[in-house]
C-alpha positions, 0 to 999 in steps of 0.5 A: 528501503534499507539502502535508501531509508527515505523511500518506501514501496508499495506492491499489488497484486490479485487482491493483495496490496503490501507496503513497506517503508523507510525509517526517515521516510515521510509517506504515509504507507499505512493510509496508502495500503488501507486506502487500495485494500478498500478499493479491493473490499477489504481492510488492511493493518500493520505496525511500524514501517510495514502495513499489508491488506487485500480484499475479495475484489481481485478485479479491482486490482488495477483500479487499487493501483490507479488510487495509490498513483493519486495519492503519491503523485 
């Protein structure tokens, strides 16, 4: 994101969900990393362009995975 200031990323993994984007970059990456830590049972926060959550649910990892394709494709 700090070569490409319009695109952003999105990281899972057991139960953990990171989201990072760039300055000019029109996504939403608070509602997409919010939206995946709830799959996994929990809650997500962050300021400006980096958001981080999770949950207990580490199972539902892949399940947090298919939701964020839903939501950007």
């Amino acid at each position: 994101v700090k070569e490409n200031p319009t695109k952003y990323s999105v990281l899972i993994g057991k139960g953990i969900v990171f989201g990072i984007k760039g300055e000019k970059c029109k996504v939403d990456i608070e509602k997409i990393v919010k939206g995946a830590a709830k799959v996994m049972g929990g809650s997500a926060g962050g300021y400006g362009n980096e958001f981080k959550g999770g949950g207990p649910l580490k199972e539902k990892s892949k399940e947090a995975f298919e939701k964020i394709k839903k939501m950007v494709y």
